[in-house]
C-alpha positions as CSV (number, residue, x, y, z in Angstrom):
1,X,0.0,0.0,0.0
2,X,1.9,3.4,-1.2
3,X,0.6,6.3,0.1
4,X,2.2,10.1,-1.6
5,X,1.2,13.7,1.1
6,X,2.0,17.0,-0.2
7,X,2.8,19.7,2.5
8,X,3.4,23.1,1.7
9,X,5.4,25.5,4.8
10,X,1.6,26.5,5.4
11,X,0.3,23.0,6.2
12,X,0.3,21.3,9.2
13,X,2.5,18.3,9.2
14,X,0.7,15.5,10.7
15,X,-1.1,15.1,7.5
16,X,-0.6,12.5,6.5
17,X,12.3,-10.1,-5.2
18,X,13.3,-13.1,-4.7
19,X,10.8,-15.8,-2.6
20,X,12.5,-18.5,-0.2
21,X,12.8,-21.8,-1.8
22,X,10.9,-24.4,-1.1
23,X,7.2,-23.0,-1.6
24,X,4.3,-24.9,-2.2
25,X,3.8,-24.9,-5.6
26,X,-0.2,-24.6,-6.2
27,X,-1.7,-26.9,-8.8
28,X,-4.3,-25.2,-9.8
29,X,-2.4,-22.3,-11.7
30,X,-5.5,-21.6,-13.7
31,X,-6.5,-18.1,-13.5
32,X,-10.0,-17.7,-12.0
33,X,-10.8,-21.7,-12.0
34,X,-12.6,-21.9,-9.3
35,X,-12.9,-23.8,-6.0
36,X,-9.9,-26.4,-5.2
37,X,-11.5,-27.9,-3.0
38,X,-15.0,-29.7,-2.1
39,X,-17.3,-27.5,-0.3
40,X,-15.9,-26.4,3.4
41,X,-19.7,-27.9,4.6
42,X,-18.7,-30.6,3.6
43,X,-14.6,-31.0,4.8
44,X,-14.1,-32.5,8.1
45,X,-13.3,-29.5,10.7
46,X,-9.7,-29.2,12.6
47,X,-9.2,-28.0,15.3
48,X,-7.6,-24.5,15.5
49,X,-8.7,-24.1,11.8
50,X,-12.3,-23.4,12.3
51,X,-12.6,-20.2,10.6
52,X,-10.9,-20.3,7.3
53,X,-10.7,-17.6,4.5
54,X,-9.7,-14.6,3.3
55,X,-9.6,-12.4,6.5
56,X,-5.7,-12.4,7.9
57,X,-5.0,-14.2,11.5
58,X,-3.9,-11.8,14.3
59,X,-0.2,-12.3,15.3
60,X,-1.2,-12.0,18.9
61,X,1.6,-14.0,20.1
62,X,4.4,-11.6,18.8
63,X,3.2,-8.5,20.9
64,X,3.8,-4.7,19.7
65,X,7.6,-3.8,19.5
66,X,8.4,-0.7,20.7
67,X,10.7,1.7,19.2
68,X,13.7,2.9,21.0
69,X,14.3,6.7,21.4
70,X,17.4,7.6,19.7
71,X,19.4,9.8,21.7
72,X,19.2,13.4,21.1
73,X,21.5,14.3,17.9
74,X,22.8,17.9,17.5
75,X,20.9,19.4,15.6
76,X,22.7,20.3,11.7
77,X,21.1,22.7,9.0
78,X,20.9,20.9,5.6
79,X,20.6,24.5,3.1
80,X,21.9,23.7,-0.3
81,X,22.9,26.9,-2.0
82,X,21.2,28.2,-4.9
83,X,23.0,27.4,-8.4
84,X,25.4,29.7,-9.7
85,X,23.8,32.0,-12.5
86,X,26.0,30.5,-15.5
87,X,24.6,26.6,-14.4
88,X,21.2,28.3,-14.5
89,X,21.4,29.8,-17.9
90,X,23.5,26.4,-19.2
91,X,20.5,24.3,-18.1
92,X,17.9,26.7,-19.5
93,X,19.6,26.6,-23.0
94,X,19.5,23.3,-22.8
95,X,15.7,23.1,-22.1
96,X,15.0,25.3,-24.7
97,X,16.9,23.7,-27.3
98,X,14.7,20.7,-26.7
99,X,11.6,22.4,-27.2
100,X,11.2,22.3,-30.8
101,X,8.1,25.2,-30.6
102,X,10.3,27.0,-28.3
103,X,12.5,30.3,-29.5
104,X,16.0,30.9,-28.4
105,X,15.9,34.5,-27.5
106,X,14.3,34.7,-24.1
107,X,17.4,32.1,-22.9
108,X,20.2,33.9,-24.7
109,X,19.5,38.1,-24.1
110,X,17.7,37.5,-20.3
111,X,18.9,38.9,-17.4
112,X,18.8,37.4,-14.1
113,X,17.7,39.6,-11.1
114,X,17.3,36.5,-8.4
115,X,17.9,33.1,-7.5
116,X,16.5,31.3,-4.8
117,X,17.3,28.7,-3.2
118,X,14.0,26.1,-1.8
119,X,14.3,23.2,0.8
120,X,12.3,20.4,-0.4
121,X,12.2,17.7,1.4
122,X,11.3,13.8,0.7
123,X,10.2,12.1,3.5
124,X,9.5,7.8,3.3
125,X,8.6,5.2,5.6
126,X,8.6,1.4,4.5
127,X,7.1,-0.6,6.7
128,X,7.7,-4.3,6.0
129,X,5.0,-6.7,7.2
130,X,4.2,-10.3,7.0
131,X,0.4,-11.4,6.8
132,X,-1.3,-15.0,7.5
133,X,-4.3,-16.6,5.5
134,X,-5.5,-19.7,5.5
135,X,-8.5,-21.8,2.8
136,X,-8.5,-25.4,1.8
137,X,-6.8,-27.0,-1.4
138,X,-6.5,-29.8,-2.8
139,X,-4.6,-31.8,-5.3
140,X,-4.9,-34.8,-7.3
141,X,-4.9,-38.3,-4.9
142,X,-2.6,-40.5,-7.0
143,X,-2.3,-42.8,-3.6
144,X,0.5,-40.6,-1.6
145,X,0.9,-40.6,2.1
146,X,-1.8,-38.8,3.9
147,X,-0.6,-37.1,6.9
148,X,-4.3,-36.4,8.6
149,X,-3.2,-37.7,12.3
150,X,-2.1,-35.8,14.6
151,X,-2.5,-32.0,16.2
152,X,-1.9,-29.6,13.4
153,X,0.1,-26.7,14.4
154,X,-1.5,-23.2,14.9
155,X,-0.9,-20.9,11.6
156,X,1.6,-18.7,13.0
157,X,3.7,-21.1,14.8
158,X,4.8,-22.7,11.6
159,X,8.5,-21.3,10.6
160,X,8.9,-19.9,7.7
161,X,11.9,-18.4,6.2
162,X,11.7,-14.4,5.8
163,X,12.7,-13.2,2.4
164,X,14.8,-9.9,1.4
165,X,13.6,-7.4,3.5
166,X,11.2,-4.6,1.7
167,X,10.1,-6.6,-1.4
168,X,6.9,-7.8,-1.7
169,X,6.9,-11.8,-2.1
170,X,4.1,-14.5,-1.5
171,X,4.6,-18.0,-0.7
172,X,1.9,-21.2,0.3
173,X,2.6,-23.6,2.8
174,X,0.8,-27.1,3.7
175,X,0.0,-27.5,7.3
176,X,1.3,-30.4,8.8
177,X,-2.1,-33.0,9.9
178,X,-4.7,-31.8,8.0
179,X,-4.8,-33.7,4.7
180,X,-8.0,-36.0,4.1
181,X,-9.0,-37.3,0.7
182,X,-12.3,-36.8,-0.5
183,X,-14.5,-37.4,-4.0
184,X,-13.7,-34.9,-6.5
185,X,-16.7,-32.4,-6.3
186,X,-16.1,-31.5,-10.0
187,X,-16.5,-35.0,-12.0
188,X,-19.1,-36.8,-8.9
189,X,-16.1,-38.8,-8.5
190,X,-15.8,-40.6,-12.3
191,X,-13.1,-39.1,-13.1
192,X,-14.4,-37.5,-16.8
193,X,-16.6,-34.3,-17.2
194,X,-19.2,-33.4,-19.8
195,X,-17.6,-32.1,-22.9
196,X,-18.9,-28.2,-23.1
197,X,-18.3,-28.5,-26.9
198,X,-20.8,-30.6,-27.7
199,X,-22.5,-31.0,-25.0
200,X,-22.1,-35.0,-24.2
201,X,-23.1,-35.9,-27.5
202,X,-20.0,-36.5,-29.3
203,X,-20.5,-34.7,-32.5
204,X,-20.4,-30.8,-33.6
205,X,-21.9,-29.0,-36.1
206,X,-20.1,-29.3,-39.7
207,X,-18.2,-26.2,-40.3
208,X,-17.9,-26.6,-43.8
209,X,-21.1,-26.2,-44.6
210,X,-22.7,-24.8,-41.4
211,X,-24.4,-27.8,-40.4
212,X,-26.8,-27.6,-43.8
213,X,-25.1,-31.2,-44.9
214,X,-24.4,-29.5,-48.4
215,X,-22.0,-26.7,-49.9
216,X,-24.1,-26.1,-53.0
217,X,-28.0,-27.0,-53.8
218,X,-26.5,-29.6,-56.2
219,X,-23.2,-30.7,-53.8
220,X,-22.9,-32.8,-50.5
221,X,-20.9,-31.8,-48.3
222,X,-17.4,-34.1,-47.9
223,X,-16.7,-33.1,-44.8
224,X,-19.9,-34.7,-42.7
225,X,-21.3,-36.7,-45.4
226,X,-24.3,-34.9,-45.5
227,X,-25.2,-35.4,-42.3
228,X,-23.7,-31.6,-41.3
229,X,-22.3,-32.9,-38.0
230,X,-19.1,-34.1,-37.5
231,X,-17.0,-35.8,-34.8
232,X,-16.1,-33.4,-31.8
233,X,-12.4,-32.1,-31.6
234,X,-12.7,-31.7,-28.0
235,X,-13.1,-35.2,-27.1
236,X,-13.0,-37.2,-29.8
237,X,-16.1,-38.0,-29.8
238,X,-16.6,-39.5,-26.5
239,X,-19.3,-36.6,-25.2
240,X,-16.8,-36.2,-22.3
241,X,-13.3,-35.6,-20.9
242,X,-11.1,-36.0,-18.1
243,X,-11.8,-34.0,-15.3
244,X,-9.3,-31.6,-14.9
245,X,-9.3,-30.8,-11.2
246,X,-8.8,-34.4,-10.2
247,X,-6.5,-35.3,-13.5
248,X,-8.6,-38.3,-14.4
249,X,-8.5,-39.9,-10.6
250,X,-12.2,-39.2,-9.2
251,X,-10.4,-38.6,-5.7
252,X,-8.8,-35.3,-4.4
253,X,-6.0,-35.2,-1.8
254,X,-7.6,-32.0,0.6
255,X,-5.1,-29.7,2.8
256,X,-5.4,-26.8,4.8
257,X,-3.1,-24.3,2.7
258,X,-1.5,-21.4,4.7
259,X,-0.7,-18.6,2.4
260,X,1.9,-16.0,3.7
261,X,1.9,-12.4,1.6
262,X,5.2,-10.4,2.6
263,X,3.8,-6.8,1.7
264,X,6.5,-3.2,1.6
265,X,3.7,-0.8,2.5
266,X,5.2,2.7,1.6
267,X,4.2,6.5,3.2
268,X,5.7,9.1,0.7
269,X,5.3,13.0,2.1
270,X,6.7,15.9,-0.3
271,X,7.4,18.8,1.9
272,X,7.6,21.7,-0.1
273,X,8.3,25.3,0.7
274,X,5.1,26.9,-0.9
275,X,7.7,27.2,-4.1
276,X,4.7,27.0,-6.8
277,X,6.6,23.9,-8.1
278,X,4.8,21.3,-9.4
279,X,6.0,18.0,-7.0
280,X,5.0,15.7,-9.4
281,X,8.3,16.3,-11.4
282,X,10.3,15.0,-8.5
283,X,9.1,11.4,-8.4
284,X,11.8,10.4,-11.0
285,X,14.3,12.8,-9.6
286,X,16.9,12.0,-7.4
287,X,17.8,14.1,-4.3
288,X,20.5,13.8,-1.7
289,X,20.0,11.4,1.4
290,X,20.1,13.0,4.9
291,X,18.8,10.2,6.7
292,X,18.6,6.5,6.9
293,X,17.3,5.0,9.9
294,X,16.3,1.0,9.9
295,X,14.7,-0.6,12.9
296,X,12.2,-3.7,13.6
297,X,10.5,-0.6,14.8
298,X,11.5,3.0,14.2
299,X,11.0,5.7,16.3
300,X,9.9,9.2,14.5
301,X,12.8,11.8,13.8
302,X,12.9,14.3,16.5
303,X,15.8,16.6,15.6
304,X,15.6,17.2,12.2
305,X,15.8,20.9,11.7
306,X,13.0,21.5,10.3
307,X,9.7,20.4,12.1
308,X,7.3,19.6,9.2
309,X,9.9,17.0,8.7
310,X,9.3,15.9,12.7
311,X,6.0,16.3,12.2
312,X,4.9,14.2,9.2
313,X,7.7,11.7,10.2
314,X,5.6,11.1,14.0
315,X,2.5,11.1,12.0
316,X,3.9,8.3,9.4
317,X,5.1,6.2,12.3
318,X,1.8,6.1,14.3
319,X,-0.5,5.9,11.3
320,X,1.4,2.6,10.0
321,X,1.6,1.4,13.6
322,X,-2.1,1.4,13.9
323,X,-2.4,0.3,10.6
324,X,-0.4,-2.6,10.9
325,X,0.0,-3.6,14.0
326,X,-3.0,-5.9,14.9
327,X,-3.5,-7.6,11.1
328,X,0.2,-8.2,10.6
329,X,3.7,-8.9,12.1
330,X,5.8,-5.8,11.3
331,X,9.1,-7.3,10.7
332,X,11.2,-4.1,9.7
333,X,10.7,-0.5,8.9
334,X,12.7,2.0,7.4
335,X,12.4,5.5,7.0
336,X,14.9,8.1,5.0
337,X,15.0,12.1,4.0
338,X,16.2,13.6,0.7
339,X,16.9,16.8,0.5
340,X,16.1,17.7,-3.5
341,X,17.8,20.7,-4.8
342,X,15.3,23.2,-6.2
343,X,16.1,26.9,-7.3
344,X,13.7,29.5,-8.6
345,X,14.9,31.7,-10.6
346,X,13.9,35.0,-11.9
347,X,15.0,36.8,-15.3
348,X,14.0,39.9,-17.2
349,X,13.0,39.6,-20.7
350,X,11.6,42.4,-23.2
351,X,10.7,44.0,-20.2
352,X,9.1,41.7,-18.4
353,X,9.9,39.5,-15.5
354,X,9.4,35.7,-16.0
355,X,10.5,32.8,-13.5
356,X,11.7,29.3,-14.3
357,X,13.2,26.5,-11.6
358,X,16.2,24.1,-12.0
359,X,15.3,21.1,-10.1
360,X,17.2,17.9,-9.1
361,X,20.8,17.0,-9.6
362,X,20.0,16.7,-12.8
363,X,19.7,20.3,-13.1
364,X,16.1,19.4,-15.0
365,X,14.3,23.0,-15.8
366,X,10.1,23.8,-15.6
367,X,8.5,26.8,-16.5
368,X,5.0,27.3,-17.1
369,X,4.4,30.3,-19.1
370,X,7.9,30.4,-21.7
371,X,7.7,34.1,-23.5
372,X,8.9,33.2,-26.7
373,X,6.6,30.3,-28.1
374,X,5.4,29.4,-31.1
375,X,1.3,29.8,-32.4
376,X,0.9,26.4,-32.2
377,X,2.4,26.0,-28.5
378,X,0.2,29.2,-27.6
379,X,-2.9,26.9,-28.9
380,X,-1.7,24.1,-27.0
């Protein structure tokens, strides 16, 4: 779950791939193909595993962790100076030369009267979690070992490898002592289903001649003989197949599947110094890190010189925390500030004042209202 904040200097701030080996591999890979398994009215009911389905199982037996307070940093002002004026006229050559509507002149005869240099700040906190859920399944019974004796352990006391940290990852596991075999609830147990082609008769209408037994008044139709049904392709004929949930066996093999979803949930806050900049631009833009801090649980920043940054990083904290916390076992969070470079500058041109900002280390350059365009830019 990603969530992106804007804050401006005027808002308040408490706004707000690889998977272990060894996974079960699931059968039925079919897209949308239905139940797995016979009916749950009609499974057998173990203990512990009364209530199965989609809603996640509480890790009440790991408890809350609570985050340590960090001890009390001096506190450090992060100010990038503006660019100099010759970057800032280099990059907004360059920006004009790529605008093909776009004239020249304004970028070679202005003259600057300002720069200014803007804090913005990127705040994000990753909270990695790991979340239970638990449903029957089933697989074909070919005569394997069925291991329905004995207690069958509770869903979160089963151990499962944790994968890399912050990348989302699924993986199924077969409790131990709950397997039971059962007819398969798609063929009644015979092992072949009705052929949907021709609808357990065998045959198919002709599709050379549309099922009308001839291709001309005066010409029977080769194909079907006349008749203007032929043999069905489906199943050769026989009206049915082979039941493709039990393979052919009539019997089904039926498990309690536990399905563990390892989920980074992200909080993304812009804080933005009321700059007019559209913060849009800066998703693909890279900034310079201030601060990484990585904790099973992290405690909000305190000392950052800038309180929106405090602010939205206490609000991020307790909003996951109470987000998380009962559903899931947070296993790791991380949170980290950039610091992206923006600079607004101001220039004169025929007379008139105009503004433009180099953003990012990439010295990237946006400015909404260029003098010099072309009619069909001005349309546009």
């Amino acid at each position: 779950m990603d969530r992106t904040h804007l804050l401006s200097d005027q808002d308040e701030a408490h706004c707000g791939p690889s998977c272990p080996a060894g996974s079960y591999a699931d059968p039925n890979t079919t897209p949308n193909a239905g139940p797995t398994a016979p009916p749950a009215d009609v499974m057998p009911v173990v203990p512990g595993y009364e209530r199965l389905g989609p809603n996640v199982i509480p890790p009440s037996d790991f408890g809350v962790v609570q985050p340590q307070a960090p001890s009390r940093a001096p506190e450090r002002r992060f100010d990038i100076p503006a660019i100099t004026e010759e970057l800032a006229h280099e990059a907004f050559i360059k920006y004009t030369s790529s605008r093909c509507c776009y004239s020249s002149k304004p970028a070679r005869e202005m003259v600057f009267t300002d720069l200014q240099s803007l804090n913005t700040y990127r705040y994000r906190l990753e909270t990695f979690t790991e979340s239970r859920t638990t449903e029957w399944d089933s697989e074909p019974y070919n005569g394997q070992v069925v291991d329905g004796r004995g207690v069958a352990p509770a869903p979160w006391s089963i151990p499962v490898p944790i994968p890399s940290l912050f990348q989302d990852c699924k993986k199924s596991i077969r409790i131990p002592h709950t397997s039971t075999v059962k007819g398969c609830h798609s063929c009644l147990n015979l092992g072949r289903s009705a052929c949907s082609r021709c609808v357990n008769s065998g045959r198919t209408r002709c599709g050379s001649c549309s099922g009308m037994g001839r291709t001309s008044p005066e010409q029977r139709c080769n194909m079907c003989h006349g008749s203007g049904m032929i043999r069905c392709h489906s199943c050769g004929g026989a009206g049915s197949i082979t039941c493709t949930t039990c393979n052919g066996q009539g019997k089904l093999l039926c498990f309690i599947k536990l399905q563990i979803t390892w989920k980074n949930n992200i909080y993304l806050a812009v804080i933005d110094k009321g700059s007019g900049f559209p913060v849009k631009l800066l998703d693909q833009i890279t900034g310079e890190k201030l601060l990484t801090d990585m904790a099973p649980a992290v405690y909000p920043v305190v000392s950052f010189p800038d309180s929106s940054v405090n602010a939205t990083s206490d609000s991020a904290v307790k909003e996951h925390l109470a987000q998380f916390a009962t559903t899931c076992r947070i296993l790791q969070q991380r949170q980290t500030i950039e610091l992206i470079p923006i600079t607004r500058v101001h220039y004169v041109w025929n007379e008139k004042t105009h503004i433009y900002f180099v953003y990012g280390t990439e010295h990237k350059v946006f400015t909404k209202d260029y003098p010099a365009k072309c009619c069909c830019c001005s349309i546009l």
